[in-house]
DSSP file (Angstrom, degrees, kcal/mol; ACC not computed):
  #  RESIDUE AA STRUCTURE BP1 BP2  ACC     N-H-->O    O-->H-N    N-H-->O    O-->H-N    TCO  KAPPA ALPHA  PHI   PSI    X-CA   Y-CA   Z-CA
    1    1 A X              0   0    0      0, 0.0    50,-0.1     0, 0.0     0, 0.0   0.000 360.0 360.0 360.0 101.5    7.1    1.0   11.5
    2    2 A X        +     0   0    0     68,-0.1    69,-3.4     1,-0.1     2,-0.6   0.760 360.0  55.1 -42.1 -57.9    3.3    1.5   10.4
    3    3 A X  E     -a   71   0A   0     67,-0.2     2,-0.3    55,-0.1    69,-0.2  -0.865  63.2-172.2-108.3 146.3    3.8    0.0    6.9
    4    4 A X  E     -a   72   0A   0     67,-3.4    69,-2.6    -2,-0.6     2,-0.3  -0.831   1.4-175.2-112.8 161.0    5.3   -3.4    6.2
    5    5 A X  E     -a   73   0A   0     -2,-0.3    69,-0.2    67,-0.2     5,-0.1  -0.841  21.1-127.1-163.4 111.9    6.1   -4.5    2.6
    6    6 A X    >>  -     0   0    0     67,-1.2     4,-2.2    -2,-0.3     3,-1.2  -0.152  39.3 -98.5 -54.4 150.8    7.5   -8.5    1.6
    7    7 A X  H 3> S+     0   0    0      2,-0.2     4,-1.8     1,-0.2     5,-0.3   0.876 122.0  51.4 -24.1 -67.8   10.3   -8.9   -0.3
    8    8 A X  H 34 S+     0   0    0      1,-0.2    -1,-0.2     2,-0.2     4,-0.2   0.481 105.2  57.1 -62.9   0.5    8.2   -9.4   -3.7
    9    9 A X  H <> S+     0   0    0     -3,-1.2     4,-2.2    64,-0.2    -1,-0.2   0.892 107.0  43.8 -87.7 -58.7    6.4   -6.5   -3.0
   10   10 A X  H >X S+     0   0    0     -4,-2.2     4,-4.0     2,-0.2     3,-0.6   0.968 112.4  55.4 -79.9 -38.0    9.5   -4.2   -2.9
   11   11 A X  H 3X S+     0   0    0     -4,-1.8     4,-0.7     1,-0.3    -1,-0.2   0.931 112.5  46.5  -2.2 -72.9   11.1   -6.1   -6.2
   12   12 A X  H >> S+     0   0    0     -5,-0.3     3,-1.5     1,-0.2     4,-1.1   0.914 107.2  57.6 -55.5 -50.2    8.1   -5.2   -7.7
   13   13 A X  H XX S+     0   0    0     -4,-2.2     4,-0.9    -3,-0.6     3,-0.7   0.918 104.4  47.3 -45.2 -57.9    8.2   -1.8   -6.4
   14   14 A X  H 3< S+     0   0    0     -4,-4.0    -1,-0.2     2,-0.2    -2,-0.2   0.597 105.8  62.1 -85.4   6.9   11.3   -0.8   -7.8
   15   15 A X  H << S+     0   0    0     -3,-1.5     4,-0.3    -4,-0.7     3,-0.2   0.767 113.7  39.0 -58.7 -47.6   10.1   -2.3  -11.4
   16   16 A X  H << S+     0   0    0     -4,-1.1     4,-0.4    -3,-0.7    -2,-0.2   0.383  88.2  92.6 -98.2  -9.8    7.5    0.2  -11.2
   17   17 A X  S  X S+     0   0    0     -4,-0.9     4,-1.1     2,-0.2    -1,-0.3   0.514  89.8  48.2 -60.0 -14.7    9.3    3.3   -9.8
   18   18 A X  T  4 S+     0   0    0     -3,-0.2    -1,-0.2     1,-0.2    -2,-0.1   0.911 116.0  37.0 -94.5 -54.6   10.1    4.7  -13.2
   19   19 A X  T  4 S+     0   0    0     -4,-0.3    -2,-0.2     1,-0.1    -1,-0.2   0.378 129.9  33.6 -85.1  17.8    7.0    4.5  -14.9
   20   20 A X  T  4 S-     0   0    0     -4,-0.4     2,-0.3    -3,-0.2    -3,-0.2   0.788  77.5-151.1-127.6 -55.0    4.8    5.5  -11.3
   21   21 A X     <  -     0   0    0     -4,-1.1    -1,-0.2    20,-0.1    22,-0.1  -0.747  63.5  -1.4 107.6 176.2    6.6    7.9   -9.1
   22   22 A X  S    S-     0   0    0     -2,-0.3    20,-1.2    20,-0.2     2,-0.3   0.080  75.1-116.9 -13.2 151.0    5.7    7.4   -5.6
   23   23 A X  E     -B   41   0A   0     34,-1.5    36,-0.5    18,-0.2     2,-0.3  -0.888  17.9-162.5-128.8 149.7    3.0    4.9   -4.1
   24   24 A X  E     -B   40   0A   0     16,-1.5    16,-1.0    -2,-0.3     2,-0.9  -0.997  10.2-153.5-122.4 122.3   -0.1    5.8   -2.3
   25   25 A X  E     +B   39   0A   0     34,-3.1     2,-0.3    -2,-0.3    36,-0.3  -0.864  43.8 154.9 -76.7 116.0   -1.9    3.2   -0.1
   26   26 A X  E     -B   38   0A   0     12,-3.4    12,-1.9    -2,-0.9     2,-0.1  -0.993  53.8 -83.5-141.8 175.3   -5.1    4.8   -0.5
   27   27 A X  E     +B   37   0A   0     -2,-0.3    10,-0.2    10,-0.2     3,-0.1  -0.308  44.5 172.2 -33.2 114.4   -9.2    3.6   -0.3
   28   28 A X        -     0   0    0      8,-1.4     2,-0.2     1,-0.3    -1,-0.1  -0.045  62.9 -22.9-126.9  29.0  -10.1    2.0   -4.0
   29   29 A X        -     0   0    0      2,-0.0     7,-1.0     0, 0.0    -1,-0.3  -0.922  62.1-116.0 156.6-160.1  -13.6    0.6   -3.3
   30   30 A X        -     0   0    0      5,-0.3     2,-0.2    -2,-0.2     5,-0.2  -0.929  35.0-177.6-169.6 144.7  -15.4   -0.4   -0.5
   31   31 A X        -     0   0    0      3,-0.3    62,-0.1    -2,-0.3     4,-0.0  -0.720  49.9 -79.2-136.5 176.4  -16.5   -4.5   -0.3
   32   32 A X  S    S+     0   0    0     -2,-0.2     3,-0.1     1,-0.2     0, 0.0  -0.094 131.4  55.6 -86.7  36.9  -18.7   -6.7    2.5
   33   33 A X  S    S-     0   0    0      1,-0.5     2,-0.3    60,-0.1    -1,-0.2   0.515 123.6 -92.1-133.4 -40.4  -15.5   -6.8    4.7
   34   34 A X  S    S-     0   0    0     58,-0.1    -1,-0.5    59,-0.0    -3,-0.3  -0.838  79.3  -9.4 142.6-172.1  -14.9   -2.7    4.9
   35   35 A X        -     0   0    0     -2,-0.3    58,-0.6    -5,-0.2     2,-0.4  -0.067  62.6-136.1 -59.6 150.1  -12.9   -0.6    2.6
   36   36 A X        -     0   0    0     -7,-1.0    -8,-1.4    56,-0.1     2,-0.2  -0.927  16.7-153.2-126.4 110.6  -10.5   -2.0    0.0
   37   37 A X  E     +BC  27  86A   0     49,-0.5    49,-0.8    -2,-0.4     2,-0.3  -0.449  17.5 167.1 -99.0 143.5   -6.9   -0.6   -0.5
   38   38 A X  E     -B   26   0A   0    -12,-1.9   -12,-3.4    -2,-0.2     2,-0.4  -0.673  40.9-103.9-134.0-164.2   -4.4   -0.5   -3.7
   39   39 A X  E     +B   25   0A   0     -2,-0.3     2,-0.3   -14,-0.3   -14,-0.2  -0.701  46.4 173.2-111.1 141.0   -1.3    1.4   -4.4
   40   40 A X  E     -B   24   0A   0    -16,-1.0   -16,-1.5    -2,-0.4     2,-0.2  -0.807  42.3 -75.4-135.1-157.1   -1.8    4.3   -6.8
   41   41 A X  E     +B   23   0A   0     -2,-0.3     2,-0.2   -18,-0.2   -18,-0.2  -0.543  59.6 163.1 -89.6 149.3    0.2    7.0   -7.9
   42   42 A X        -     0   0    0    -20,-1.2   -20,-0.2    -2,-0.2     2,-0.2  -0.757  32.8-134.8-166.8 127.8    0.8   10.0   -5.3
   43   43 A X        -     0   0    0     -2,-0.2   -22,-0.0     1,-0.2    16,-0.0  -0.509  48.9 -86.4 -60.2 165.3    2.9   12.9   -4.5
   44   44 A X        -     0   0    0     -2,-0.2     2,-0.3     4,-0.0    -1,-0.2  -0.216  47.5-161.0 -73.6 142.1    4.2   13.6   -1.0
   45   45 A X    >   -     0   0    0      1,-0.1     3,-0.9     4,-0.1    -1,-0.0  -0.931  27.7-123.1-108.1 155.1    1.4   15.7    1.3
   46   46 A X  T 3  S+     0   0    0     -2,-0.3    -1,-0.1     1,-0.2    -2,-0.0   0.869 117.2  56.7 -36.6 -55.2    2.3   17.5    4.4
   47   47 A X  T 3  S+     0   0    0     -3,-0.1    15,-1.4     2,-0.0    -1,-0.2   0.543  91.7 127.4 -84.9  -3.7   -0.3   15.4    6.2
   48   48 A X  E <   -E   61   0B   0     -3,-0.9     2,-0.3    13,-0.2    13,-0.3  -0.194  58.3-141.1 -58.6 126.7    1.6   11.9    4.9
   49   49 A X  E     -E   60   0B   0     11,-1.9    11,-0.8     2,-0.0     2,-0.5  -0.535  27.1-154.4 -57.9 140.2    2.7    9.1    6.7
   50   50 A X  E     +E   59   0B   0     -2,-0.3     2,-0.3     9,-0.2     9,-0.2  -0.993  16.7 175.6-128.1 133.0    6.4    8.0    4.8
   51   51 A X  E     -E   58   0B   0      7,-1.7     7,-1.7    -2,-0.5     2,-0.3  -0.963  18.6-156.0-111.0 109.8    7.9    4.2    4.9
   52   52 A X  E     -E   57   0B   0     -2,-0.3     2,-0.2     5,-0.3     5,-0.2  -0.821  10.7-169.2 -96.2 133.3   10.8    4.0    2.9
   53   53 A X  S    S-     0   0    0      3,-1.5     2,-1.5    -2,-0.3    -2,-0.0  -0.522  72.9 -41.4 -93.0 151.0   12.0    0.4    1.3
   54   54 A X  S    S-     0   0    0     -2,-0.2     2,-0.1     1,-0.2     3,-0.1   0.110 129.2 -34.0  14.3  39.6   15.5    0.4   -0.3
   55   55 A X  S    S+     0   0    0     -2,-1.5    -1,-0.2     1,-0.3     0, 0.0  -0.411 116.9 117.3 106.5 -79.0   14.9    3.8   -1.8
   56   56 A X        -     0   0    0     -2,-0.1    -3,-1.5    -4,-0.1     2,-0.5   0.052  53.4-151.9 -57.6 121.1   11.1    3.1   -2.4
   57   57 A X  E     -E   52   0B   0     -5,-0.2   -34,-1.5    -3,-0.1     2,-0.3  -0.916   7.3-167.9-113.7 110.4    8.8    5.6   -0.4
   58   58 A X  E     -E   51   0B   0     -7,-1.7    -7,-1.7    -2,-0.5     2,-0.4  -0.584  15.3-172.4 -89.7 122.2    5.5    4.0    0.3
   59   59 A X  E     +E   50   0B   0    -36,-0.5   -34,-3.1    -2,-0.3     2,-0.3  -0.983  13.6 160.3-142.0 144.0    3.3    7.2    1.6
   60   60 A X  E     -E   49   0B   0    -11,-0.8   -11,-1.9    -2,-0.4     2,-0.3  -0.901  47.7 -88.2-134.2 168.5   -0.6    7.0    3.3
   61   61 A X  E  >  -E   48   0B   0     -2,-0.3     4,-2.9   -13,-0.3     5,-0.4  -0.732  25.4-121.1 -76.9 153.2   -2.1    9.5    5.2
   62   62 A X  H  > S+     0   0    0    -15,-1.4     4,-3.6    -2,-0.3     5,-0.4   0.863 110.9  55.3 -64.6 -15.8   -1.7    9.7    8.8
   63   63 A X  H  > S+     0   0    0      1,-0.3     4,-2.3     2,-0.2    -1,-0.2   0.933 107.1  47.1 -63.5 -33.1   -5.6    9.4    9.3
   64   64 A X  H  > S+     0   0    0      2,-0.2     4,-1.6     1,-0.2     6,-0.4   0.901 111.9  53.5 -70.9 -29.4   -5.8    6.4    7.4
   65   65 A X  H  X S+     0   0    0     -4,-2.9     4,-1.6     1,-0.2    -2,-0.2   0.854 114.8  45.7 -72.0 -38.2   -2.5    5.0    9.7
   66   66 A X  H  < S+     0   0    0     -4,-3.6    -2,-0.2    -5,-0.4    -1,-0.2   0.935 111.0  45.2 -70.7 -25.1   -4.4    5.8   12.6
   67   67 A X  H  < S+     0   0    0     -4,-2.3    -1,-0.2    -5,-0.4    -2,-0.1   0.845 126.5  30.1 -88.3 -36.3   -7.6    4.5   11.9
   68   68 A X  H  < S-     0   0    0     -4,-1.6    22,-2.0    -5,-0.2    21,-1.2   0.205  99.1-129.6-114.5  17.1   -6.4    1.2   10.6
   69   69 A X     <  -     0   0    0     -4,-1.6    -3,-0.1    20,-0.2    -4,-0.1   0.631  68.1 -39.0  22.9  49.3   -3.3    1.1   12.8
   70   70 A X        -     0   0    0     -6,-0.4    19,-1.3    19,-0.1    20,-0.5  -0.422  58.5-106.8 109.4-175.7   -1.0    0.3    9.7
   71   71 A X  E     -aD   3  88A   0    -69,-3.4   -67,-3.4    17,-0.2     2,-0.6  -0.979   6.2-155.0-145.4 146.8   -0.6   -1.5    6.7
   72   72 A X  E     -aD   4  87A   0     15,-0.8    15,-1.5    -2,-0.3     2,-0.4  -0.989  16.2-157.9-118.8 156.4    1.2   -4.6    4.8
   73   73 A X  E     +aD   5  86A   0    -69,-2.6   -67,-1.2    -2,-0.6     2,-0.4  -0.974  16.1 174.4-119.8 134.4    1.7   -4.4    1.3
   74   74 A X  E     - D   0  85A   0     11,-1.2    11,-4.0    -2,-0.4     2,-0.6  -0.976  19.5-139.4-147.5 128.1    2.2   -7.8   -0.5
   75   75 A X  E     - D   0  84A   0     -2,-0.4     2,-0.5     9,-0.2     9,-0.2  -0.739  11.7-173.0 -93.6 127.3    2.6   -8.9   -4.5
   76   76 A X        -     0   0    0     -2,-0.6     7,-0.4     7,-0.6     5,-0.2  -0.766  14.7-176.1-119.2 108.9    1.1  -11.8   -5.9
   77   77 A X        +     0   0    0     -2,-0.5     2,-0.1     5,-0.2     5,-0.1   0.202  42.5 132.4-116.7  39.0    2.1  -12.6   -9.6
   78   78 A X  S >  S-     0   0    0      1,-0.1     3,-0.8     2,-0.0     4,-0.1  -0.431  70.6-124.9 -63.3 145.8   -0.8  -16.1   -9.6
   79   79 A X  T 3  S+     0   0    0      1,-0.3    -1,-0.1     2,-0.2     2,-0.1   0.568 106.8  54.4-101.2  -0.4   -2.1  -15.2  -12.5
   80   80 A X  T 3  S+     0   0    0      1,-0.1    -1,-0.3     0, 0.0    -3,-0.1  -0.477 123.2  32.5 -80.7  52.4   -5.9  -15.2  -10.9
   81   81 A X  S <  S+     0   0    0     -3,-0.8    -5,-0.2    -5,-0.2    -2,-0.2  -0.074  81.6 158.2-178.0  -7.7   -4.5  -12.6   -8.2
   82   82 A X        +     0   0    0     -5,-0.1    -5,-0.2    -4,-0.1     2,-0.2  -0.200  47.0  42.0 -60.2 117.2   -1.8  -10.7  -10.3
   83   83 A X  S    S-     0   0    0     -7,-0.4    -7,-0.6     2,-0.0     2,-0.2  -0.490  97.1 -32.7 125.6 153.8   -1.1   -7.0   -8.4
   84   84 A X  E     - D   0  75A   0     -9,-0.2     2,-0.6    -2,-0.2    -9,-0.2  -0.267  38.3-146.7 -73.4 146.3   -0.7   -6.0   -5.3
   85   85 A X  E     - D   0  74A   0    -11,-4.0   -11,-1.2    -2,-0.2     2,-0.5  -0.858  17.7-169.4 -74.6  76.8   -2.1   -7.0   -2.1
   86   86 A X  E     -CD  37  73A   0    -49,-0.8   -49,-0.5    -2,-0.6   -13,-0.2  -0.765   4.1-162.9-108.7 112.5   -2.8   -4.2    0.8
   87   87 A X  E     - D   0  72A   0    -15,-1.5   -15,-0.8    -2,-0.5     2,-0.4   0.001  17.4-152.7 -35.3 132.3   -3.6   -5.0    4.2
   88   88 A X  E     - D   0  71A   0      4,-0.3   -17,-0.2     5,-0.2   -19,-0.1  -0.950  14.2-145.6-117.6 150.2   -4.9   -3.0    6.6
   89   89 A X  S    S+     0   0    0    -19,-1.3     2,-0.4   -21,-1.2   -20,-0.2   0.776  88.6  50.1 -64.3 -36.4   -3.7   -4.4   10.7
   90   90 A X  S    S-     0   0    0    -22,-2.0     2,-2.5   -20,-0.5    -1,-0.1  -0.876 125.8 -37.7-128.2 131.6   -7.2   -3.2   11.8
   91   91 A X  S    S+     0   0    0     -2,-0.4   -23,-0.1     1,-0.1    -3,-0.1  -0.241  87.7 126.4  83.5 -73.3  -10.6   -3.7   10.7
   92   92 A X        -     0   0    0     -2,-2.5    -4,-0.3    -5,-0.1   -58,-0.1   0.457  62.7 -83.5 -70.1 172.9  -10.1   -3.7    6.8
   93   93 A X        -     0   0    0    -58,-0.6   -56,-0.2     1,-0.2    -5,-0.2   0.060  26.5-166.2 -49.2 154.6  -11.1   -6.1    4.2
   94   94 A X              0   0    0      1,-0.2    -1,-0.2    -7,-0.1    -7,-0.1   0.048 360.0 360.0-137.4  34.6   -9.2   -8.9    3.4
   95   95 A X              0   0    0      0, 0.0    -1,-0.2     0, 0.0    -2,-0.1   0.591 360.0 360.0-100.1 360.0  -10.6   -9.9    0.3
């Protein structure tokens, strides 16, 4: 298993399956720690890693698993922090 995902993360996940579709870990800015990752919207690619939740399929590309040897994905709903959290194991920012 490459991606991990708390409990309030997949809750949240399956809030948002209706109106989203599939989730994408992918790059969404770039910070003084290294690159900085969200969730977006995604269909499946040939080249994709797939983690499936209860039903939930969490999808990255493998480059991005390889490079950052995995991911956790985490919810926070403090209302300075509200949205999801994603982790990279390796290297990326953790701001």
């Amino acid at each position: 298993m490459k991606i991990f995902a708390t409990e309030v993360a997949i809750a949240k996940l399956k809030k948002d399956i209706a109106k989203r579709g599939d989730h994408r870990i992918a790059i969404t800015g770039f910070g003084w720690g290294g690159p900085q990752f969200g969730l977006v919207p995604g269909e499946q690619q040939t080249d994709d890693y797939i983690e499936e939740f209860s039903g939930i399929k969490i999808l990255v590309e493998k480059m991005l698993i390889e490079k950052f040897d995995g991911f956790k994905v985490d919810y926070s709903n403090f209302w300075l922090t509200r949205g999801y959290y994603i982790q990279a194991m390796k290297y990326g920012s953790r701001c």
